[in-house]
BADO-146619 format. One record per residue: x, y, z of N, C-alpha, C in turn; residue in three letters; residue number from 1; chain. Coordinates in nm, 3 decimals, always signed. Atoms other than C-alpha are relative to their C-alpha. Layout:
N
(node (X, Y, Z), (X, Y, Z), (X, Y, Z), ALA, NUM, A)
...
This chain:
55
(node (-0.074, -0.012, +0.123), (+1.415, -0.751, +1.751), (-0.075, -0.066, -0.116), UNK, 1, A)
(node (+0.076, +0.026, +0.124), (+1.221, -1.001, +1.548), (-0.142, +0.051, -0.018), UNK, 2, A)
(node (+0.151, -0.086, -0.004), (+0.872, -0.823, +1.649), (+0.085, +0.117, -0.132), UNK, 3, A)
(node (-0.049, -0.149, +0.048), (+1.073, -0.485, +1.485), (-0.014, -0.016, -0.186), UNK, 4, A)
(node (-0.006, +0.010, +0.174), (+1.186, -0.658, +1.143), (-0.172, -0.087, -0.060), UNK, 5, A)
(node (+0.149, +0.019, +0.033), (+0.824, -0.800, +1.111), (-0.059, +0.137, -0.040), UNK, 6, A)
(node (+0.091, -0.139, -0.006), (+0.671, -0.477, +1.154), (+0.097, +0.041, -0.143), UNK, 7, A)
(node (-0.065, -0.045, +0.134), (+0.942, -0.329, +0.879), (-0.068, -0.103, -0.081), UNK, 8, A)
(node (+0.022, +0.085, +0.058), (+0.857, -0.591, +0.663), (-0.125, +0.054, -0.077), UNK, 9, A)
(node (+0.083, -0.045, +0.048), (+0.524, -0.559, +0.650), (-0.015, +0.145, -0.028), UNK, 10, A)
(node (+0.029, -0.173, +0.003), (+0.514, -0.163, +0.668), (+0.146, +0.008, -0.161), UNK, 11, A)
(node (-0.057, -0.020, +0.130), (+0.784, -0.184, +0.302), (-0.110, -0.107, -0.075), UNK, 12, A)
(node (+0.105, +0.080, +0.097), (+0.503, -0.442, +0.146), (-0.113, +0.042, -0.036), UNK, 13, A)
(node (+0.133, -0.090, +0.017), (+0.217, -0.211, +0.222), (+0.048, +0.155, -0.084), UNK, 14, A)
(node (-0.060, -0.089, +0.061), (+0.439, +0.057, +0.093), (+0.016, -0.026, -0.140), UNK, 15, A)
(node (+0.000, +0.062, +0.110), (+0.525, -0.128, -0.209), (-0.129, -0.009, -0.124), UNK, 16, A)
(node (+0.124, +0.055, +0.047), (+0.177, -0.219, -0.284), (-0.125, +0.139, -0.026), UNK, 17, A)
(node (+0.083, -0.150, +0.049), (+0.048, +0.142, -0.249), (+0.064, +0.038, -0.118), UNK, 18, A)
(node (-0.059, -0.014, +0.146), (+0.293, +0.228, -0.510), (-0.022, -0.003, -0.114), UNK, 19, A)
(node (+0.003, +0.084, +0.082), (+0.251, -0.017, -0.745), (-0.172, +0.044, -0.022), UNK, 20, A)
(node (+0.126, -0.015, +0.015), (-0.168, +0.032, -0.717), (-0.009, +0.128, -0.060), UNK, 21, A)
(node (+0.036, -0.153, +0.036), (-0.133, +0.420, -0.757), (+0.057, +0.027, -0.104), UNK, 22, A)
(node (-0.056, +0.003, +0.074), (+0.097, +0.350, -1.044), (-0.088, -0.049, -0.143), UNK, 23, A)
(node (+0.101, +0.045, +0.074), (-0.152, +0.119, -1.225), (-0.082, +0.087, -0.022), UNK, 24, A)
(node (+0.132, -0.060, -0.013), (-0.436, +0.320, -1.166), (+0.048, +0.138, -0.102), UNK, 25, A)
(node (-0.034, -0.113, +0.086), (-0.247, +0.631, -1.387), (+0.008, -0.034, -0.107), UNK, 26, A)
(node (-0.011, +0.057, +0.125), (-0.184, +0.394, -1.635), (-0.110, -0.070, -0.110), UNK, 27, A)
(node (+0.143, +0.077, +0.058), (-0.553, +0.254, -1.664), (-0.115, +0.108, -0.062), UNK, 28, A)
(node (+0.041, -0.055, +0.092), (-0.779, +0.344, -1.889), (-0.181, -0.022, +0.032), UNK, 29, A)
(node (+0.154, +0.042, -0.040), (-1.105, +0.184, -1.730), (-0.035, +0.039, +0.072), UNK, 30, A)
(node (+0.006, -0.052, -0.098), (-1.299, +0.362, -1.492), (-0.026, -0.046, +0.120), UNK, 31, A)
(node (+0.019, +0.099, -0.158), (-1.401, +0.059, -1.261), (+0.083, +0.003, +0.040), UNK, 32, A)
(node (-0.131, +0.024, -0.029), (-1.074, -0.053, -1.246), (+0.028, +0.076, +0.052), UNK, 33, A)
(node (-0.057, -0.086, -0.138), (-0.945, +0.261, -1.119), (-0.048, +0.007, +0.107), UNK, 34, A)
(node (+0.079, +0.005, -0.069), (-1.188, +0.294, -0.894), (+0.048, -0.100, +0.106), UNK, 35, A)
(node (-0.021, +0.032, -0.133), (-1.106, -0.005, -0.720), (+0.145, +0.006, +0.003), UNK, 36, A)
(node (-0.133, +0.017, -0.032), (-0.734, +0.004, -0.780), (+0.029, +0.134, +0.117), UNK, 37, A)
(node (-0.001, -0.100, -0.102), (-0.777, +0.366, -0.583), (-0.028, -0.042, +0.126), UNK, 38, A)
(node (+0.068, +0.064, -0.143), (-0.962, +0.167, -0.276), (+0.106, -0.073, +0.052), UNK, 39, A)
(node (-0.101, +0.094, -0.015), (-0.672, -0.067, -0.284), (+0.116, +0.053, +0.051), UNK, 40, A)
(node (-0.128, -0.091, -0.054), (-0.414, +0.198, -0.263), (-0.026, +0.091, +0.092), UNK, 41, A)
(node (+0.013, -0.025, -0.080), (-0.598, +0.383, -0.016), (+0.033, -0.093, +0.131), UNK, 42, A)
(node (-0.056, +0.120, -0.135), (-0.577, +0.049, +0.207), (+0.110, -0.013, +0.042), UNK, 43, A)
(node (-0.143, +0.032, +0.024), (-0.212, -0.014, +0.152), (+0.054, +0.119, +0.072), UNK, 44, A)
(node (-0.082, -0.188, -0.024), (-0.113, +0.376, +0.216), (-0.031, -0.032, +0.191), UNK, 45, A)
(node (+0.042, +0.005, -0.179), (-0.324, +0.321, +0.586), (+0.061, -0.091, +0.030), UNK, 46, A)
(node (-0.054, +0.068, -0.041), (-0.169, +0.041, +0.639), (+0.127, -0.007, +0.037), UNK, 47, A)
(node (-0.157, +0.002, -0.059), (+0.211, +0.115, +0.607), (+0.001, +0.182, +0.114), UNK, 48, A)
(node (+0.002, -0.122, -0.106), (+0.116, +0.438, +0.785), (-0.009, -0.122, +0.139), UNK, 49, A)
(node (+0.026, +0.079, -0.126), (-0.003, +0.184, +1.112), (+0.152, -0.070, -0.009), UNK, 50, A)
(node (-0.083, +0.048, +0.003), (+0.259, -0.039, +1.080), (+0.166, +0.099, +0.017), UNK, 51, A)
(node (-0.104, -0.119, -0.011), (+0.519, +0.268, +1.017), (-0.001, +0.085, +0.129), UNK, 52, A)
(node (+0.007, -0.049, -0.127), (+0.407, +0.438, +1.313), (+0.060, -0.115, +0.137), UNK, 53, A)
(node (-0.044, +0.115, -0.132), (+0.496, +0.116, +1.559), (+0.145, -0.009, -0.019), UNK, 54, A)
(node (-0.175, +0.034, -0.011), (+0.882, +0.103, +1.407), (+0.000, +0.151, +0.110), UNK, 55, A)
């Protein structure tokens, strides 16, 4: 049970965080910046995918 809400947890924070990155990154105007804010939200996206797959 507490393994389960861990896993949720993290898998809505990585969710969150893809969001929030892919959100920025529409709003930015610099091309580094996007650049890595895209790398960032690629990570995040794989991540609540792994995590989402184990609930």
């Amino acid at each position: 049970m507490l393994k389960s809400m861990f896993f949720r947890g993290k898998y809505y924070w990585h969710l969150f965080q893809h969001r929030h990155n892919e959100l920025l990154q529409q709003d930015c105007l610099c091309e580094e910046l996007k650049i890595k804010l895209k790398i960032k939200a690629v990570y995040h996206n794989s991540k609540a995918i792994e995590f989402g797959a184990r609930l």
